[in-house]
C-alpha positions in Angstrom: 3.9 -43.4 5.3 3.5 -41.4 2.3 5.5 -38.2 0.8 4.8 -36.4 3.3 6.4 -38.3 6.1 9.1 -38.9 4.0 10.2 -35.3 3.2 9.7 -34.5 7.2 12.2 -37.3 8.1 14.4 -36.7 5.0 14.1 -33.0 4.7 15.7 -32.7 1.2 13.8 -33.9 -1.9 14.9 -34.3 -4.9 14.1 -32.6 -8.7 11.6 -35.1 -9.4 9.6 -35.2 -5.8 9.9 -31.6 -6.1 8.3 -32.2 -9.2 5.6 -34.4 -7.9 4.6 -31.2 -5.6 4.2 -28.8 -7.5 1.7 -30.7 -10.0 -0.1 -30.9 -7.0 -0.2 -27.2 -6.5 -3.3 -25.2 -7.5 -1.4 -22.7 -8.7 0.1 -25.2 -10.8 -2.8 -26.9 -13.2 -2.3 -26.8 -16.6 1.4 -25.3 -16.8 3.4 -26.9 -19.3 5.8 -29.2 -18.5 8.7 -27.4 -19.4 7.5 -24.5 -17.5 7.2 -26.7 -14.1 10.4 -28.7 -14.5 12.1 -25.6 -14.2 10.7 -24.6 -11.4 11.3 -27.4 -9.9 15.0 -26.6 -10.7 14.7 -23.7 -9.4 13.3 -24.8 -6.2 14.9 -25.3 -2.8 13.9 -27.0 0.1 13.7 -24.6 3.3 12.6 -26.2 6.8 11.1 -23.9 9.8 10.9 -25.0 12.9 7.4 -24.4 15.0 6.3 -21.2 16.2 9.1 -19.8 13.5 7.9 -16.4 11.4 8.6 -18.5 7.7 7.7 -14.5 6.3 7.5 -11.0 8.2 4.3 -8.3 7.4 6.0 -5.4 6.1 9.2 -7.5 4.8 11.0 -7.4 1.5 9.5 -10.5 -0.7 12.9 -12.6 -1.7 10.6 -15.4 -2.5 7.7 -17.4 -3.8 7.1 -20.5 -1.1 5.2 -23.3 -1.6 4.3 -25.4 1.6 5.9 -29.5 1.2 4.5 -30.5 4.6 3.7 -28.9 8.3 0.7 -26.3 8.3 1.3 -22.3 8.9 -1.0 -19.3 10.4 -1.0 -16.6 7.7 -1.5 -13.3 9.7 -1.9 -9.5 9.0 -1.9 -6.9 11.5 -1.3 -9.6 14.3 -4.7 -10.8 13.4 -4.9 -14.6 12.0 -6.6 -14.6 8.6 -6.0 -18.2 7.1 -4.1 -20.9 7.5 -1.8 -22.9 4.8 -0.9 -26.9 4.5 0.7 -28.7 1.9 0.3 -27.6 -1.7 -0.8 -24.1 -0.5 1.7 -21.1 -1.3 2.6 -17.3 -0.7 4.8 -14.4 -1.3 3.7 -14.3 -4.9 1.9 -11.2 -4.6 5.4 -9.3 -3.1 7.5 -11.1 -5.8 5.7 -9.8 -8.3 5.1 -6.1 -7.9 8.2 -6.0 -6.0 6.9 -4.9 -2.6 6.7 -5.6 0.7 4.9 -8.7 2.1 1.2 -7.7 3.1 1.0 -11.2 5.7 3.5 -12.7 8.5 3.5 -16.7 8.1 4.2 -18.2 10.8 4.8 -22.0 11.4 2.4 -23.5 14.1 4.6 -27.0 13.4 7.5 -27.9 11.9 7.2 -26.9 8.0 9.2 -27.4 5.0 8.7 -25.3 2.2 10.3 -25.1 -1.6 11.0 -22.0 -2.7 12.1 -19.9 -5.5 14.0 -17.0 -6.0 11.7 -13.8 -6.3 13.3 -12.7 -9.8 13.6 -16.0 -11.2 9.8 -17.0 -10.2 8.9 -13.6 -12.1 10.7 -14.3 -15.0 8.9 -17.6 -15.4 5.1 -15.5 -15.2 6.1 -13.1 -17.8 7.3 -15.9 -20.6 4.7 -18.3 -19.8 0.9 -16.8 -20.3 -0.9 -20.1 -18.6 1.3 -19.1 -15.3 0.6 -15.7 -15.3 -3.2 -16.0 -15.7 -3.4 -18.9 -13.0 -1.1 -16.5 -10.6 -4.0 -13.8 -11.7 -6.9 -16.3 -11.0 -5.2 -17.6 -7.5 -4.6 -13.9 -6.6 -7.9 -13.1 -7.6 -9.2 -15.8 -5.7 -7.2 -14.8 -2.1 -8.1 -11.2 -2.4 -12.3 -12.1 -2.2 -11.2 -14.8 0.2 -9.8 -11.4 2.0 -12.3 -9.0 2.0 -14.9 -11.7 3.6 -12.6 -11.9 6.3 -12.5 -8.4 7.1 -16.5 -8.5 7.6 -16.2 -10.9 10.0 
């Protein structure tokens, strides 16, 4: 079984799985090196057990999360909008203005996730231009995804 599988039965990775991840991450393409390595220092590993809220709607962001395996419902209002697997990430939006988290995630299996400290994530976006322009471009990206919902 792959890196998946191992990270379930495991459920602690190390710098350079982490690593391995988070070049795999969207969000991710084109950083430089330097730039990922230290997020991947920065990084922890955080397991949820099904049916566990990983993030509260309304809820002080404390963190960006990246999903390592497991898949999540992202809701808002009580009302399932989309759902997250490996690679796929949230709480950017809330560590980066500061606010309050505008989805609930909740885990509809056991899911790992890495994250990273709000403050330290947002340092990283404002010294590195290529992160904060692909954070603008995914955001951009989840906010069109959004409004389609809503005309469902």
């Amino acid at each position: 079984m792959g890196y998946h599988a191992r990270v379930e039965r495991t459920a602690t990775t190390t710098a350079k799985e982490r690593l391995a991840l988070l070049t795999r991450v969207p969000l991710f393409a084109g950083i430089p090196q330097g730039t990922l390595l230290t997020i991947a220092a920065l990084a922890r590993e955080v397991p949820h057990p099904a049916g566990h809220a990983i993030v509260n709607e309304g809820s002080v962001a404390h963190a960006l999360h990246v999903v390592v395996s497991g898949t999540a419902t992202v809701s808002v209002k009580g009302r399932p909008v989309d759902r997250l697997g490996p690679g796929d990430f949230f709480g950017e939006m809330a560590v980066i203005d500061r606010g309050v988290r505008s989805a609930t995630v909740t885990a509809d299996e056991p899911v790992v996730t890495l994250a990273v400290e709000g403050s330290s994530f947002r340092r990283l976006v404002e010294s590195d231009g290529r992160l904060a322009l692909r954070l603008l471009v995914a955001l951009t990206a989840r906010i069109r995804e959004f409004d389609k919902s809503l005309g469902d």
